[in-house]
C-alpha positions as CSV (number, residue, x, y, z in Angstrom):
1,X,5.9,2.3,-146.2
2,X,8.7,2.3,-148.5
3,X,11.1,4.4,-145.8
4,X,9.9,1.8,-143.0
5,X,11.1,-0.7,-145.2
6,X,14.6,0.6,-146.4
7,X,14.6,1.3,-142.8
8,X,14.8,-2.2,-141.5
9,X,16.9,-3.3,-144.4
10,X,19.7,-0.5,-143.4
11,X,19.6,-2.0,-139.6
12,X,19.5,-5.5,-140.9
13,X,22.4,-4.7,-143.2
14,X,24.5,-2.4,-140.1
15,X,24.0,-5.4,-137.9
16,X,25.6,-8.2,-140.8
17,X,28.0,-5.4,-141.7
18,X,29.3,-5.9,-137.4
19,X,29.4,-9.5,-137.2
20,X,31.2,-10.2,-140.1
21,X,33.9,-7.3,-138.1
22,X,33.7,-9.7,-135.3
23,X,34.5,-13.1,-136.9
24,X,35.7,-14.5,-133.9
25,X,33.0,-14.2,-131.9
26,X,29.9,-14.3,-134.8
27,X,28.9,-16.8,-137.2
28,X,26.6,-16.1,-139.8
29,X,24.3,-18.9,-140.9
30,X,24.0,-17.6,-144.4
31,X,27.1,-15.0,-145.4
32,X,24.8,-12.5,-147.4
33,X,21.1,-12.7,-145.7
34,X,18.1,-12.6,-147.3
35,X,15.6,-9.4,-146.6
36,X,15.8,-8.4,-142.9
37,X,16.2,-12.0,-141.6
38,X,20.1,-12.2,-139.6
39,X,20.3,-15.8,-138.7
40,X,23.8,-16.1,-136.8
41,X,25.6,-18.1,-133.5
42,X,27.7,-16.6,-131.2
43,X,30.6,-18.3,-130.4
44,X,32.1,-18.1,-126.9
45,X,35.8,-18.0,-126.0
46,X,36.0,-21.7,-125.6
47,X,34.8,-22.4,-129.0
48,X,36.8,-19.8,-131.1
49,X,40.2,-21.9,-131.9
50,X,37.6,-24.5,-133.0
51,X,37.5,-24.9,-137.1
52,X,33.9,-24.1,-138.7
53,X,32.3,-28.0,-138.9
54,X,29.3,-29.9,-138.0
55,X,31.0,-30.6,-134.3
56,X,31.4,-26.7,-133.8
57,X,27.7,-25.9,-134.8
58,X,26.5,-28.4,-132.6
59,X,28.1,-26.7,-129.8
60,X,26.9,-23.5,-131.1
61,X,23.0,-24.6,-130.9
62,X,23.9,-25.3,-127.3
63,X,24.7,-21.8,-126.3
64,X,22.4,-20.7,-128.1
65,X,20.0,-22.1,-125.6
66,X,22.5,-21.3,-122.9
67,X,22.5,-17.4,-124.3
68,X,18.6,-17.1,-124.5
69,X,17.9,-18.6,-121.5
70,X,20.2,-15.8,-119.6
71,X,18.7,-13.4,-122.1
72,X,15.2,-14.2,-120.2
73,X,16.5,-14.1,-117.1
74,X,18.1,-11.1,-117.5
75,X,15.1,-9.2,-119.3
76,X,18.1,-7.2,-121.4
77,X,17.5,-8.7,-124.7
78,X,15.1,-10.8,-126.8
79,X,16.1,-12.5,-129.6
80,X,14.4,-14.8,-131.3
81,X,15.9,-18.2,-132.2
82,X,14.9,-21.0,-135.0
83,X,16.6,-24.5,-136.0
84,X,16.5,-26.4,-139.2
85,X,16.8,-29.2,-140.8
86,X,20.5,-29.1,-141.3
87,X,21.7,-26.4,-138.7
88,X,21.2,-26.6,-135.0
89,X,19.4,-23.9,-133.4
90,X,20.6,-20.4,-134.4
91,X,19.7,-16.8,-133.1
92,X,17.2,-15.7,-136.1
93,X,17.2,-11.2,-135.9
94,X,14.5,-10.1,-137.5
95,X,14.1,-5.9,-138.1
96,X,10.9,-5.0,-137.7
97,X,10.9,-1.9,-135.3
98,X,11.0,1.6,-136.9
99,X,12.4,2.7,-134.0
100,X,15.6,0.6,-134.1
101,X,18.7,2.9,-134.5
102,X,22.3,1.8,-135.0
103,X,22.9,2.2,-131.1
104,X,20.3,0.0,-130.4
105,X,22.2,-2.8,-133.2
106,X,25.3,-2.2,-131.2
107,X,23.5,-2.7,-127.5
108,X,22.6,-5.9,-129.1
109,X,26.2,-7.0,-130.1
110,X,27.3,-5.6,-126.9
111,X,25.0,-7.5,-124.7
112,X,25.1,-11.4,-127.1
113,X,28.9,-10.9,-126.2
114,X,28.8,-10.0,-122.1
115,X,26.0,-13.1,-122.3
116,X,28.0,-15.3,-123.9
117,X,31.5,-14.8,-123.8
118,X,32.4,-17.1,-120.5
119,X,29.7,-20.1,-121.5
């Protein structure tokens, strides 16, 4: 249990460890996340000379919808996402597969960005 556990936490922290590479493109809703919850937006090329700010996140929630919509259609990725009180809707990664491997973290990246990039 404990190596399934440091497990996730290693993905979780290789897959914060990339978006904060990419800060044009990913937004991290909380800069250091808490257990194996990732809770980020993807921001598209139309939104990246955009400062940080309530406007931007609103924005953000949108293609977030736009993103997991495609996401579904496509059958390439599921991701869940989750909204709160004070942030619009956010993609929420949660590691929770033993089998996930550091390719499989980059797939991910790789495939939010080809999704998302043009919305």
């Amino acid at each position: 249990m404990e190596a399934h556990i440091e497990h996730e936490m290693a993905m979780s922290s290789y897959l914060v460890q990339q978006l904060k590479r990419m800060p044009d493109r990913f937004h991290l809703v909380l800069e250091d996340p808490e257990f194996v919850n990732v809770c980020f937006w993807y921001i598209p090329r139309r939104l990246r000379s955009m400062a940080h700010g309530p406007n931007r996140s609103e924005l953000l929630g949108d293609v977030c919808h736009q993103m997991k919509q495609k996401m579904m259609e496509e059958g390439t990725l599921m991701i869940g996402t989750q909204i709160q009180q004070k942030f619009p809707t956010f993609f929420r990664s949660v590691m929770s597969n033993p089998a996930v491997k550091q390719k499989d973290v980059d797939f991910l990246i790789q495939e939010l960005d080809r999704i998302g990039e043009h919305l």
